[in-house]
C-alpha angles and dihedrals in degrees: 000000000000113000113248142244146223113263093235089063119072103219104270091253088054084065092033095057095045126105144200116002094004093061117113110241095277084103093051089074103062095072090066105076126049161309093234106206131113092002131131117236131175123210111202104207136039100217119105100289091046090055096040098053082044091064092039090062104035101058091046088070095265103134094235127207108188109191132182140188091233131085136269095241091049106057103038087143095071100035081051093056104034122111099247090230090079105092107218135208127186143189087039127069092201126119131245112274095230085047111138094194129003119211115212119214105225095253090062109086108231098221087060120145100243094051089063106088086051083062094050091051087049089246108169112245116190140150121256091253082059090051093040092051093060099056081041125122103164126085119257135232102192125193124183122155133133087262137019104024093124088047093050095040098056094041094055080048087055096048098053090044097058095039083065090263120144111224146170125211131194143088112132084356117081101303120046118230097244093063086044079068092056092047101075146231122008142153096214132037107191115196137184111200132185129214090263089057096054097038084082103041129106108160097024097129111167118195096231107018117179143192119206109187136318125220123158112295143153096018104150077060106049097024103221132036087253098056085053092054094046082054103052081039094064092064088079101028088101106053130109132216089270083061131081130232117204117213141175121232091190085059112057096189083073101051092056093048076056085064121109091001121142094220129089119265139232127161135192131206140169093200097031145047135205133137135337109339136087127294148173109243123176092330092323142110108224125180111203104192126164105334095331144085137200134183102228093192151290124310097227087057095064118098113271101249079056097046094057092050105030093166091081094055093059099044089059091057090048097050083051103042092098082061101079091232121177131243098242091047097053090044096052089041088057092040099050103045126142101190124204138283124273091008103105096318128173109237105172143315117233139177086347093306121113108214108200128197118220099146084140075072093098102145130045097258099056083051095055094050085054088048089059103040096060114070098186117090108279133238089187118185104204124174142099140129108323127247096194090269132176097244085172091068090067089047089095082050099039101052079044111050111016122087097192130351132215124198122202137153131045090308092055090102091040094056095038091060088047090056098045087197107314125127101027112264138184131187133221129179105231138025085260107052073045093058096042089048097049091051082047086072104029134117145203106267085032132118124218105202120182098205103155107198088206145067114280102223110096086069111021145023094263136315093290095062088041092053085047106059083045098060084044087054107050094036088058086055 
């Protein structure tokens, strides 16, 4: 059974598979920007979406200059796959001075010095979703927050897929937004999008957007807590009233960003529940949406990655809720879920102990959600480089829930100053000496969770090569 509709409302995929005249706004945008062709535009960044907005341009006739602050010998796999269109300059991040836009990758601050006499010329400076979004036709789920945007994202993606629906995801998840363009025809773009990337969007206006919490992040970024929310906030500033806007009753940080938008709103909670939206009610997941309500299905039959952090799950079916999306397919979609890697992820269980891989937990707050979603005594591993976070606001959850903690990484002495003794800590100087010492104080019936609560980078490439050596390591013990 779909859930129904109020008669006043054409099913979403009435409006999706229209043309011409009869298209939402999504269309208007595109003749914005740009004829393309024979103008000089600058891309700021050679990561992936650098290079694939690079290519975008460059085949559509712009006369591209892609720079970066690195230089030439470290980076020959770029230089080996680039059209060789694309002019390149190394060893210095700035623009082109004939340049008429420049595009940022996300990794380049948009306040940086040598963007500043662009302002002053009144060049346009935008992100590669910006610049994807005008060329855009499809319409957009769009998914920002602090934690959980990958889970969520791929799981949205999962749903529509398996309700027959053809749909591309990406964004700062795998595929960037501006490849999904070149890859045809969808009903559905699902993006995830972090606060860099929308620190550099204006028209960017998703269908559904949601936000799924907000904890201190990316200071050392944006400087101050505000400046973060202001970010996240920008990801819904553009939609209209035929648009939805995602909130989380459990954060209220999201609600009040609701606040004086012109969308409709749903919400979802664990712990609370409001209007239309998906929630968890006496052991249940319910999905209230436009006058019904249907119990999806239990909490305890969801997949396990979903059932410690069941607030994802119920993200996904808000976000979707607009959809029309049956019963059966949410529930199997719950229930059959994989996860991802390094986001709560079983590694093993030896000798009685559950060792647990959430190296994607890169800032306190996502920490904190692994902490309570575990319900076993903790052996927790916890360092990094640090991202000016508040390490004082886990002690409550850390003298409850934690058994033993080992430090490790840039941020060990940090941490060890924010904890003045309690609980008991140890430190160790590589993952390794971390992981030996952990399985030192363990117990049958423990968990031992690597859920870093920093970057990874004083140490590693990223978090992925950082959750790897860690599942090397626990399956060799």
């Amino acid at each position: 059974m779909r859930l129904g509709r109020a008669q006043s409302h054409r099913p979403f995929l009435d409006h999706c598979r229209c043309t011409g005249n009869d298209w939402f706004e999504h269309a208007q945008v595109e003749i914005k920007i740009m004829h393309l062709s024979g103008k000089n535009i600058s891309v700021v960044g050679m990561g992936k979406s650098g290079l694939a907005t690079a290519s975008f341009l460059v085949t559509r006739g712009a006369q591209v200059l892609l720079t970066d602050a690195r230089p030439e010998h470290s980076l020959p796999e770029v230089i080996a796959g680039l059209n060789p269109a694309i002019e390149l300059q190394f060893d210095n991040s700035a623009p082109g001075k004939n340049a008429d836009l420049i595009v940022l990758s996300p990794g380049v601050p948009v306040d940086a010095p040598f963007l500043d006499e662009f302002r002053e010329r009144g060049i346009e400076i935008i992100g590669e979703i910006e610049l994807a979004f005008r060329f855009n036709k499809t319409p957009i789920i769009a998914i920002t927050g602090s934690n959980g945007k990958s889970t969520v994202t791929t799981l949205v993606g999962n749903i529509l897929r398996a309700d027959g629906r053809t749909v591309h995801v990406g964004g700062n998840l795998g595929t960037p937004f501006i490849e999904l363009i070149e890859k045809g025809t969808a009903e559905f773009i699902v993006l995830e999008i972090s606060s860099f990337q929308l620190e550099t969007v204006t028209t960017f206006k998703p269908y559904v957007a949601g936000i799924l919490n907000i904890t201190p992040d990316h200071l050392d970024r944006h400087k101050t807590s505000a400046n973060y929310h202001a970010m996240k906030e920008r990801i819904a500033t553009q939609q209209s009233e035929s648009d939805y806007f995602v909130a989380n009753l459990d954060a209220p940080e999201t609600v009040k960003l609701s606040c004086g938008k012109r969308s409709q709103k749903l919400f979802f909670g664990a712990q609370h529940e409001g209007g239309d939206g998906a929630y968890l009610r006496n052991g249940e997941i319910i999905l209230k949406f436009q006058g019904r309500e249907e119990v999806i299905c239990k909490h305890q039959e969801i997949a396990f990655p979903l059932r410690l952090l069941v607030e994802n799950a119920l993200a996904a079916i808000a976000l979707t809720a607009p959809l029309n999306i049956s019963v059966s397919v949410l529930a199997d979609a719950l229930c059959n879920f994989n996860g991802l890697e390094h986001r709560m992820e079983w590694v093993r269980t030896f000798n009685g102990i559950d060792f647990i891989n959430d190296s994607k937990a890169t800032n306190v707050g996502a920490t904190c959600k692994s902490l309570l979603a575990i319900e076993k005594p903790i052996v927790l591993m916890l360092g990094g480089r640090d991202k000016q976070g508040d390490f004082s606001a886990m002690l409550p959850l850390l003298k409850q829930k934690v058994r033993h903690l080992v430090l490790f990484g840039e941020a060990r002495g940090i941490i060890r100053n924010f904890l003045n003794g309690s609980p008991a800590s140890e430190e160790a100087d590589s993952l390794e000496d971390a992981l030996k010492i952990a399985v030192s104080h363990a117990k049958a019936g423990d968990t031992v969770l690597l859920a870093p609560a920093c970057a990874s980078q004083d140490m590693f490439k990223n978090y992925e090569e950082r959750g790897s050596l860690f599942k090397t390591l626990v399956n060799n013990l």
